[in-house]
KEKE-3310 file (N, C-alpha, C; in steps of 0.2 Angstrom, whole numbers, plus 5000, padded with zeros to 4 digits):
npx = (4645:4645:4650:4653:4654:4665:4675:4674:4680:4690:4698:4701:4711:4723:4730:4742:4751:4748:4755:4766:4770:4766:4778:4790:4788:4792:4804:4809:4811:4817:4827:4829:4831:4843:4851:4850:4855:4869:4873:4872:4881:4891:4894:4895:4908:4915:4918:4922:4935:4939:4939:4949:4959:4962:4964:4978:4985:4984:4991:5002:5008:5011:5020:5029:5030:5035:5046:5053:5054:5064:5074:5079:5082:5094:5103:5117:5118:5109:5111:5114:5104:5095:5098:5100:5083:5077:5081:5076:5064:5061:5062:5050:5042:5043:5038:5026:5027:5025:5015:5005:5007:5004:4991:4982:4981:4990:5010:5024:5038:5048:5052:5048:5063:5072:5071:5074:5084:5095:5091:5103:5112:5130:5130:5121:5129:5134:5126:5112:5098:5087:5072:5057:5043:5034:5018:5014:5004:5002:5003:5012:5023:5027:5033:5042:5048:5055:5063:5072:5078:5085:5095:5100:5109:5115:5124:5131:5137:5145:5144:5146:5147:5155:5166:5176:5169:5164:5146:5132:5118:5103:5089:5072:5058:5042:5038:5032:5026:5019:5005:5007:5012:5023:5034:5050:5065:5078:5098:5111:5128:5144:5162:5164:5174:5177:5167:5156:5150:5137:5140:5129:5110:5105:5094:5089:5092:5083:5071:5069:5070:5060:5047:5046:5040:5030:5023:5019:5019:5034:5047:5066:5082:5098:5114:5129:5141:5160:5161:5152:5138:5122:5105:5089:5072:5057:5041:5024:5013:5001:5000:5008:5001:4990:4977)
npy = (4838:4854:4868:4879:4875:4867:4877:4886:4876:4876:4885:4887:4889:4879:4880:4877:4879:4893:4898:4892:4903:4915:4916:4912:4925:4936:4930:4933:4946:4950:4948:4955:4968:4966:4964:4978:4985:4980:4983:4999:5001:4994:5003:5018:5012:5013:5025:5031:5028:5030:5042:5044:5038:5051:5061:5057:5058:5072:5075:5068:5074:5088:5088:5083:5095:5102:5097:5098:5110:5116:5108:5110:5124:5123:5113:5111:5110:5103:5089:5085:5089:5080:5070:5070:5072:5060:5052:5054:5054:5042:5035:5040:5031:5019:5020:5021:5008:5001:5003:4999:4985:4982:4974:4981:4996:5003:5005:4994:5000:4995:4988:4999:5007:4999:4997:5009:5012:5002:5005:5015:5010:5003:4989:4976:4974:4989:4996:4996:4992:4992:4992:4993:4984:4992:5001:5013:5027:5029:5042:5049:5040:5043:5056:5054:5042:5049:5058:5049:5042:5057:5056:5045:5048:5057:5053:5045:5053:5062:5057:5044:5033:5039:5032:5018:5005:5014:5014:5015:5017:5014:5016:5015:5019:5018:5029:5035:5047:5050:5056:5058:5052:5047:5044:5042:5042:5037:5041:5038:5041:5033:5030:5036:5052:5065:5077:5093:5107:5111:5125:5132:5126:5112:5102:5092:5095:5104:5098:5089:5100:5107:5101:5090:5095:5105:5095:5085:5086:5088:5084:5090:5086:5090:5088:5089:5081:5079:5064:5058:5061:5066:5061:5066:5062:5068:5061:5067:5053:5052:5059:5050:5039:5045:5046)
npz = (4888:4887:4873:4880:4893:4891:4889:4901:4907:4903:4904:4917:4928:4937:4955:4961:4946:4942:4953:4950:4939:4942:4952:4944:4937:4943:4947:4935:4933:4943:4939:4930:4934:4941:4929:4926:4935:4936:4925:4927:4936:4929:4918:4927:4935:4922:4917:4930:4928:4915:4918:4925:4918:4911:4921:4923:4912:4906:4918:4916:4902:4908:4917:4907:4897:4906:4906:4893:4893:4904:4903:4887:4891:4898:4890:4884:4867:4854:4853:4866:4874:4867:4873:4886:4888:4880:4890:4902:4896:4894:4908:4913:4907:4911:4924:4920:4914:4926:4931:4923:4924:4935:4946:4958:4962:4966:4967:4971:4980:4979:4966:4959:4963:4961:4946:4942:4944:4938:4926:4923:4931:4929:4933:4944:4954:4959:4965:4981:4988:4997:5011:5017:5014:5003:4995:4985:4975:4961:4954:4964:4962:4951:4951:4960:4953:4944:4951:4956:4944:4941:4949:4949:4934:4939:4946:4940:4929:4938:4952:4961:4954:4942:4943:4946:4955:4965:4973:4977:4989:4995:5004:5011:5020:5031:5041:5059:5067:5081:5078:5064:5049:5039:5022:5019:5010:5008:5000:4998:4991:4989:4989:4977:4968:4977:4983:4981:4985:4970:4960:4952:4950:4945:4934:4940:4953:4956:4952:4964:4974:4973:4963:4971:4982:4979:4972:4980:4994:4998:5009:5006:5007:5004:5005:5001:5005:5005:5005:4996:4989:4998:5001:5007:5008:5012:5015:5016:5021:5017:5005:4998:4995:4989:4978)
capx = (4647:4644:4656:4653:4657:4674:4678:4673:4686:4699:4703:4701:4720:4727:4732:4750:4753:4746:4758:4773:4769:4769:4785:4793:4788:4794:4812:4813:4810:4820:4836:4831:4834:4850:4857:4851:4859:4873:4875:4874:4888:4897:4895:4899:4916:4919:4917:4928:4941:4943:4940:4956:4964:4963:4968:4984:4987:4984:4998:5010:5007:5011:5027:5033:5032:5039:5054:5056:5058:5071:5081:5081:5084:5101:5104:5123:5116:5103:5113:5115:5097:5090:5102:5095:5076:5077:5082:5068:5052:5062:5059:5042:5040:5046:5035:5020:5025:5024:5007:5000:5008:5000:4984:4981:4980:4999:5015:5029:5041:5056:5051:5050:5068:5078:5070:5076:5094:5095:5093:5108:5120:5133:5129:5118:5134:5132:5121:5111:5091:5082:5067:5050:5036:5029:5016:5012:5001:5004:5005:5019:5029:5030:5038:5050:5053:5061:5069:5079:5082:5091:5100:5106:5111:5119:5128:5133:5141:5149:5146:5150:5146:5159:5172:5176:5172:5158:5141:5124:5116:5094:5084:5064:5053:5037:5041:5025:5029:5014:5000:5010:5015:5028:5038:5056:5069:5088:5100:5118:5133:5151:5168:5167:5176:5174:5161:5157:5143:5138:5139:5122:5108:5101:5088:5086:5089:5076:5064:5070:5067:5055:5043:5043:5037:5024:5018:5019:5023:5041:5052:5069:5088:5103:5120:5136:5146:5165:5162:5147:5131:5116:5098:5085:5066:5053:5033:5018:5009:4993:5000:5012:4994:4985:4977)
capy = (4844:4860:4870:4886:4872:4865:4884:4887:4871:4875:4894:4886:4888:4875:4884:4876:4882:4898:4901:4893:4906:4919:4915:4913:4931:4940:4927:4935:4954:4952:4947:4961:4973:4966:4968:4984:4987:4977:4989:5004:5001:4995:5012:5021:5010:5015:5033:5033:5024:5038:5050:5043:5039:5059:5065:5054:5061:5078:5076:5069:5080:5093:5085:5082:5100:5107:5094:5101:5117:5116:5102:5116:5129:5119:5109:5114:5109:5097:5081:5085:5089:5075:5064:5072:5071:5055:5048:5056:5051:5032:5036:5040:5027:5014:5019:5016:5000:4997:5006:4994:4981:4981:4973:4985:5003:5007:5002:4991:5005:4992:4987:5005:5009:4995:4998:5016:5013:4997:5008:5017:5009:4999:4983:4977:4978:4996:4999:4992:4994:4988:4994:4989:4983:5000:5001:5020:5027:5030:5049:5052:5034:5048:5061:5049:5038:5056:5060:5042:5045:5062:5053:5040:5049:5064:5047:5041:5058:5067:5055:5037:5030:5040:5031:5010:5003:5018:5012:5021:5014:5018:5014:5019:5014:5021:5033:5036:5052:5052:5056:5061:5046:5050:5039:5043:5039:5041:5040:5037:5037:5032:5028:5041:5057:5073:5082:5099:5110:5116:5134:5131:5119:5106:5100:5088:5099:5109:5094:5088:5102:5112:5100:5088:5100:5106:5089:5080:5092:5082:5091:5085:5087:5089:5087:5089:5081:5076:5058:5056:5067:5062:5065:5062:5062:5064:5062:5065:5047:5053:5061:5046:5033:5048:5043)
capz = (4891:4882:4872:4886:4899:4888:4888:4906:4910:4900:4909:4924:4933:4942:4958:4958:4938:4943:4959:4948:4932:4946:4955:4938:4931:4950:4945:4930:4934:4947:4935:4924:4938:4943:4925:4925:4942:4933:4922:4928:4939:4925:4917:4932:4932:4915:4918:4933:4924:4910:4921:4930:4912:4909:4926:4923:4904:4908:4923:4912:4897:4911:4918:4898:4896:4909:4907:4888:4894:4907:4896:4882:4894:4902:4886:4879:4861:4852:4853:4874:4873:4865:4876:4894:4887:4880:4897:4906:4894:4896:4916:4914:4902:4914:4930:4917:4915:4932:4933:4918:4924:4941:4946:4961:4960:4968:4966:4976:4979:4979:4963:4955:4964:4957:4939:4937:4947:4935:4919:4923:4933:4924:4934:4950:4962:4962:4971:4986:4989:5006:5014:5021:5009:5004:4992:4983:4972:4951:4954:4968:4958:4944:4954:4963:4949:4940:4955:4956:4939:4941:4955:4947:4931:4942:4951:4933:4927:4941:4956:4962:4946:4938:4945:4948:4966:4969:4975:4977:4994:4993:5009:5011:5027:5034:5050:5063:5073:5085:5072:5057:5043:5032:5019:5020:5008:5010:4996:5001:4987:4992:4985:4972:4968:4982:4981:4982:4982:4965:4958:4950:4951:4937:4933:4945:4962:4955:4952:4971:4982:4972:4961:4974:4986:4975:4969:4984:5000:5002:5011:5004:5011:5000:5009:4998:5010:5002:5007:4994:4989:5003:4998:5011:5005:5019:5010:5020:5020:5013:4999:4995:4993:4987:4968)
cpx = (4646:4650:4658:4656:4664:4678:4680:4680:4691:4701:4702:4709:4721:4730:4741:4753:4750:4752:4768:4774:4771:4776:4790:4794:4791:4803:4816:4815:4816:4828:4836:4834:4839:4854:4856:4854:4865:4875:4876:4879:4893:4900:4897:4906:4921:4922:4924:4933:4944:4943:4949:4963:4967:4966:4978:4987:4988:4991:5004:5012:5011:5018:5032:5035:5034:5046:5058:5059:5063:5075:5083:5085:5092:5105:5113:5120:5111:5106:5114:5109:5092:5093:5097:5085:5074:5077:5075:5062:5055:5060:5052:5038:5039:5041:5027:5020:5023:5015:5002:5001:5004:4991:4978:4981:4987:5002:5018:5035:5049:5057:5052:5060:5072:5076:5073:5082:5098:5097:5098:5115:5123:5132:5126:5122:5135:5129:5117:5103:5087:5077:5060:5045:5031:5029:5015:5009:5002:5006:5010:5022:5030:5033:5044:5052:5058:5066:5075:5082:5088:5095:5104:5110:5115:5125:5133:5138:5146:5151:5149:5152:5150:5167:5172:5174:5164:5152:5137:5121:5109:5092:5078:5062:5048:5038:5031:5029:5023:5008:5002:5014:5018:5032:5043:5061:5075:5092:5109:5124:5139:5155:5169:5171:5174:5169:5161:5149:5141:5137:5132:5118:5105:5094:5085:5087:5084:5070:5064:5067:5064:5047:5041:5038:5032:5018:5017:5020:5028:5045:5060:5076:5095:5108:5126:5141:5152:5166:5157:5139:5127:5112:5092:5078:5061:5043:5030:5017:5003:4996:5004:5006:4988:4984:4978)
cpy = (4849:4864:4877:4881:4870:4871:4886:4882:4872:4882:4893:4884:4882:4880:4884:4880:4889:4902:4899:4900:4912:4920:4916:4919:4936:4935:4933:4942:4955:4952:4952:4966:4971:4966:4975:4988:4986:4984:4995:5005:5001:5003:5016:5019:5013:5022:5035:5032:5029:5045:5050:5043:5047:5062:5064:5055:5067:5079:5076:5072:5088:5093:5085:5089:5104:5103:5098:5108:5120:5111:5106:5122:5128:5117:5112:5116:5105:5093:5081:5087:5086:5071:5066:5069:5067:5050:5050:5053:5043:5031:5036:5035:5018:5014:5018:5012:4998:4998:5002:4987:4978:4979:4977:4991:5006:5002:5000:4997:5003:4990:4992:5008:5005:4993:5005:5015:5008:4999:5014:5014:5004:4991:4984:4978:4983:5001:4994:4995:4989:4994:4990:4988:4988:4999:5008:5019:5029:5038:5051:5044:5039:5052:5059:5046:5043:5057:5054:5043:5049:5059:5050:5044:5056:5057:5045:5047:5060:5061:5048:5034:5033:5037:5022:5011:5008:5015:5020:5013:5017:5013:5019:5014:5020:5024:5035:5038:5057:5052:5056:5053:5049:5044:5043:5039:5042:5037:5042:5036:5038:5028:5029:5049:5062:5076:5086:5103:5114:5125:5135:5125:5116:5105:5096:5089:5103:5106:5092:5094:5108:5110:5093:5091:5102:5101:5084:5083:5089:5089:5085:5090:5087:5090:5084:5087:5077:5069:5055:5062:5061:5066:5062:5066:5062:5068:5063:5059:5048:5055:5056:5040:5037:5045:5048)
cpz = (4885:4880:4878:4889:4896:4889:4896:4910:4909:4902:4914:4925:4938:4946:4960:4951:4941:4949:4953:4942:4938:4949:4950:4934:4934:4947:4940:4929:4938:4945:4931:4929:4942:4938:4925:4928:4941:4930:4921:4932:4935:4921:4921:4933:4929:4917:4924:4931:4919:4914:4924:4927:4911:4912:4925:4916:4903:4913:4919:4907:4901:4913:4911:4896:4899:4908:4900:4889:4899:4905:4894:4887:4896:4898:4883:4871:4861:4856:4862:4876:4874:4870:4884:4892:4885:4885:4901:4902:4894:4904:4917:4910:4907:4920:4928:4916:4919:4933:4929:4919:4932:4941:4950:4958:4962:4965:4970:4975:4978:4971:4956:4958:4960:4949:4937:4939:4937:4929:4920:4926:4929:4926:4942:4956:4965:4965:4974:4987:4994:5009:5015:5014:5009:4997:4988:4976:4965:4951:4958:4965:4953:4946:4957:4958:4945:4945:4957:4948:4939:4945:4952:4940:4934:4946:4944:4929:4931:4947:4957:4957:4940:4937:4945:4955:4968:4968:4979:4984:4995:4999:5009:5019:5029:5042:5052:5069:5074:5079:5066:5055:5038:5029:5018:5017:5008:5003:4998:4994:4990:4989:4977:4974:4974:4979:4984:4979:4976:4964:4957:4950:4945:4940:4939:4952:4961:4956:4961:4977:4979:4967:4966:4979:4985:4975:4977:4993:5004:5004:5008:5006:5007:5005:5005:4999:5006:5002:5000:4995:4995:5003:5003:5009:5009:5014:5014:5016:5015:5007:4996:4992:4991:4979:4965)
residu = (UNK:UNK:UNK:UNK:UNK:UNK:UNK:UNK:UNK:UNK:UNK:UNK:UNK:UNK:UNK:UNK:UNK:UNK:UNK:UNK:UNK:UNK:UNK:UNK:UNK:UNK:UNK:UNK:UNK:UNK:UNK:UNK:UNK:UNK:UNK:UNK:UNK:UNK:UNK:UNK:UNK:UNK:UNK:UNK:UNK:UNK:UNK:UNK:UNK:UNK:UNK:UNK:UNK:UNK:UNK:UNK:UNK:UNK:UNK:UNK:UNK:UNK:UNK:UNK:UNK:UNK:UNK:UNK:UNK:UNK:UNK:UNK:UNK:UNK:UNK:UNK:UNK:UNK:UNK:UNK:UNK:UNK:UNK:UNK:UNK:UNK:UNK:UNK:UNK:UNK:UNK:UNK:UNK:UNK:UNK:UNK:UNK:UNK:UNK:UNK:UNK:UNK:UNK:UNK:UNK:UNK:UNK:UNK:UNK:UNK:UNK:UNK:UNK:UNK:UNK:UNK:UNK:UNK:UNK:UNK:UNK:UNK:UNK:UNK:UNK:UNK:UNK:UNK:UNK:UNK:UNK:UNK:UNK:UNK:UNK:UNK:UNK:UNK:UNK:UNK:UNK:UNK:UNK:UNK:UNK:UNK:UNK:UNK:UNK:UNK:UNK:UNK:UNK:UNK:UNK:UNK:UNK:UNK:UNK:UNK:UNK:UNK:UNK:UNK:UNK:UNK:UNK:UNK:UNK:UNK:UNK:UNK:UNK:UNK:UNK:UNK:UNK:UNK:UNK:UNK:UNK:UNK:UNK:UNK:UNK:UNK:UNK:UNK:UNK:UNK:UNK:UNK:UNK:UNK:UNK:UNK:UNK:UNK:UNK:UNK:UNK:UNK:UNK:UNK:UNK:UNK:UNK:UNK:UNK:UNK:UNK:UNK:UNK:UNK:UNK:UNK:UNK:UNK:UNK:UNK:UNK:UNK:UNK:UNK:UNK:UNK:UNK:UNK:UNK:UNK:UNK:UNK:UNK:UNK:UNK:UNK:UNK:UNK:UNK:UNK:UNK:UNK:UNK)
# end
């Protein structure tokens, strides 16, 4: 055989090896263009994700500065200053844990209530927390966990909690009236001192029935009554699992 014909032999394809080298080259194209599909998603991910970091830095940046400037405004002095504002960025410090500690994107909202009551009452027989397994989002858990805050330390100065024997009683549950979802929390103290309606409002009837409303469009209910303050919280739904 001649060297043309050894040459001629040896570029001749076997039609099998020639279908496996094709199949094999179509495999591998086709996993390049699912990391690349891979990884443009992952970057889009990312991108949501700071976006979602900033939205939620910016919020509380916002919340942080308006608290300084109604603390200050209210404050007697420093040391009664630092003492109110210090409790607050621990509150908001408290519902980021829950927010990092989570795997989902909301919160258990039994879980945020008996963490803020917890960091102020003197012990867990002071209070009583039941309701339905209700979930909410990291932005309305920031405006409620303040507002249980002020609760409880408005329970711990003046109300129940200033006394032996008084107990704070918190229920939530999801109401469905006709079309409209609202989450609905009631805030019950009893077997403290008389109450009476204040002369001027704090900090935290201002965050209740004007930064709720704002940030969340809650409508909320104060009721003075001698027997125990009573605070009813009604959310729209949507706005309660809004991100």
């Amino acid at each position: 055989m001649s060297a043309s014909q050894n040459r001629d032999a040896g570029s001749a394809v076997d039609p099998d090896v020639w279908s496996y080298r094709v199949s094999g080259n179509q495999h591998i194209e086709l996993l390049h263009n699912q990391l690349v599909a891979e990884t443009a998603n992952a970057e889009e991910v990312q991108r949501a994700c700071l976006r979602e970091a900033c939205f939620r830095v910016r919020n509380t940046l916002q919340v942080i500065i308006g608290m300084v400037r109604k603390t200050l405004h209210r404050a007697g002095d420093v040391e009664e200053f630092e003492k109110a504002f210090t409790g607050r960025i621990q509150a908001i410090g408290r519902v980021y844990a829950l927010v990092c500690g989570e795997r989902s994107t909301r919160i258990h909202f039994r879980e945020l209530a008996q963490m803020q009551l917890a960091a102020v009452a003197r012990s867990q027989d002071r209070y009583v927390c039941q309701g339905s397994d209700v979930e909410i989002a990291p932005t309305a858990a920031l405006s409620v966990g303040l507002a249980l805050h002020e609760l409880a330390i408005n329970a711990g100065q003046y109300g129940c909690w200033s006394v032996p024997g008084g107990t704070v009683h918190l229920d939530w549950n999801r109401t469905d009236e006709g079309s409209s979802r609202s989450l609905v929390i009631h805030w019950q103290e009893s077997g403290g001192p008389l109450v009476s309606n204040p002369m001027c409002r704090g900090f935290g009837s201002e965050l209740l029935l004007r930064q709720l409303r704002y940030e969340l469009a809650a409508d909320t209910a104060l009721d003075f009554a001698p027997r125990g303050l009573e605070v009813t919280l009604k959310i729209p739904w949507d706005r309660a699992i809004a991100a």
